[in-house]
C-alpha positions in Angstrom: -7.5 9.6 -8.6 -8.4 7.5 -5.9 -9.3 9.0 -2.3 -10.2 6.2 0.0 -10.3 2.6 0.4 -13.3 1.1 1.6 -14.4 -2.2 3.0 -17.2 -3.8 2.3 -17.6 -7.4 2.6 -14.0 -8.6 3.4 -13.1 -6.9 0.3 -11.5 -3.5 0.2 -12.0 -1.2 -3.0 -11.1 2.4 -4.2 -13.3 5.2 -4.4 -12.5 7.6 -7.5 -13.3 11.3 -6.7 -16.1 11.1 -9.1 -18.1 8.1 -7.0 -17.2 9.6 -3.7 -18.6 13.0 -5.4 -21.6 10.5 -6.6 -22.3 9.5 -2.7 -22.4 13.2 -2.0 -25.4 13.6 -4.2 -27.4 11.4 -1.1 -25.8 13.1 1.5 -29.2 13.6 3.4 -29.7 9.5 3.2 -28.9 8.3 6.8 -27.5 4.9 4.7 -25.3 6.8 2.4 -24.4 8.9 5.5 -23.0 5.9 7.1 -20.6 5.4 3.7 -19.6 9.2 4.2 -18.9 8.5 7.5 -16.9 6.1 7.2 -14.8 7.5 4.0 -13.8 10.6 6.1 -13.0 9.3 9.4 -11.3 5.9 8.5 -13.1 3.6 10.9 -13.8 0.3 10.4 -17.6 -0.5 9.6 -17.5 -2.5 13.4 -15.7 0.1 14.6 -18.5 2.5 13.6 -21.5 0.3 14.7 -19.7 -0.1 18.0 -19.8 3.4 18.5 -21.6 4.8 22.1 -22.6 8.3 22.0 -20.6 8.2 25.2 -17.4 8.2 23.2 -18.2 10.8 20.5 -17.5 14.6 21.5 -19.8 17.1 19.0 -18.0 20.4 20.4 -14.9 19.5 20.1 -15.2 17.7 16.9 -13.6 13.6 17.6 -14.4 10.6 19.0 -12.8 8.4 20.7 -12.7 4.0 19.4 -12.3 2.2 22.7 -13.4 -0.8 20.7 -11.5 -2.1 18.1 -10.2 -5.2 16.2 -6.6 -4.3 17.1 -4.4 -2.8 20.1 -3.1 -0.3 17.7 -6.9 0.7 16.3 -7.9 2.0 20.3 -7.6 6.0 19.1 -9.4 9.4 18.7 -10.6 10.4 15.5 -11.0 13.8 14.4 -14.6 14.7 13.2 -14.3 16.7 9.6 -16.8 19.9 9.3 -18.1 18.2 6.5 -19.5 15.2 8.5 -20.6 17.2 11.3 -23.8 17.8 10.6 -24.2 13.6 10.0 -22.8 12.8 13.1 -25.1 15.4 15.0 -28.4 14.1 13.0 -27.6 10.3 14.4 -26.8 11.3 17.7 -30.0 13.5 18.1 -31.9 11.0 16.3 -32.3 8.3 18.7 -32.4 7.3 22.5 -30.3 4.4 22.1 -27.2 4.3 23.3 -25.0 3.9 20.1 -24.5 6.5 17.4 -25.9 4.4 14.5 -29.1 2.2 15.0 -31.8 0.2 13.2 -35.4 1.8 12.9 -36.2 0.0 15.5 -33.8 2.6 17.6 -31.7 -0.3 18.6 -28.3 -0.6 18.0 -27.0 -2.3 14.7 -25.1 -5.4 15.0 -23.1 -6.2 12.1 -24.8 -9.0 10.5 -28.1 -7.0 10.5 -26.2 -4.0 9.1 -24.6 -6.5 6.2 -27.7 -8.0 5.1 -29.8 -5.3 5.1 -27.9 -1.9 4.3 
């Protein structure tokens, strides 16, 4: 059974339940988080670095992509309980004014995220 499609690299490919299961396993790995992340809410990987802690709401569980490759992908995105706690650890672990960034504390940009992650 596969849950999700993925895109890594240009290159989208299915997840079976047993290697999104497998990912769960590293749930407390901020890198793995990222995969999670992305799996349950749907968002592009740019769409994800892009992201401001501006546009995310914690309380009310969704954020909001002002950013986005197309007209159509300018939404709000429900945040599942079971990514909560990941989206609360990046926002609360960093100054910088995205959601996901670098241990430098600055904001990923793609190419850096790519090569290195």
């Amino acid at each position: 059974m596969n849950l999700n499609l993925i895109t890594l690299s240009f290159k989208q490919i299915q997840l079976s339940r047993e290697e999104v299961d497998r990912l769960w396993e590293f749930k407390d790995q901020p890198y793995y988080q990222i995969v999670l992340m992305l799996i349950y809410t749907g968002l592009r990987i740019s769409e994800l670095l892009e992201l401001k802690k501006e546009n995310v709401n914690l309380k009310e569980q969704y954020l909001d992509v002002i950013v986005s490759k197309t007209k159509n992908g300018i939404r709000r995105v429900p945040i599942a309980d079971k990514i909560l706690p990941m989206f609360k650890a990046w926002y609360k672990g960093s100054p910088c004014e995205y959601l996901l960034y670098c241990p430098s504390g600055t904001g990923f940009d793609y190419r850096n995220y790519y090569d290195s992650y």
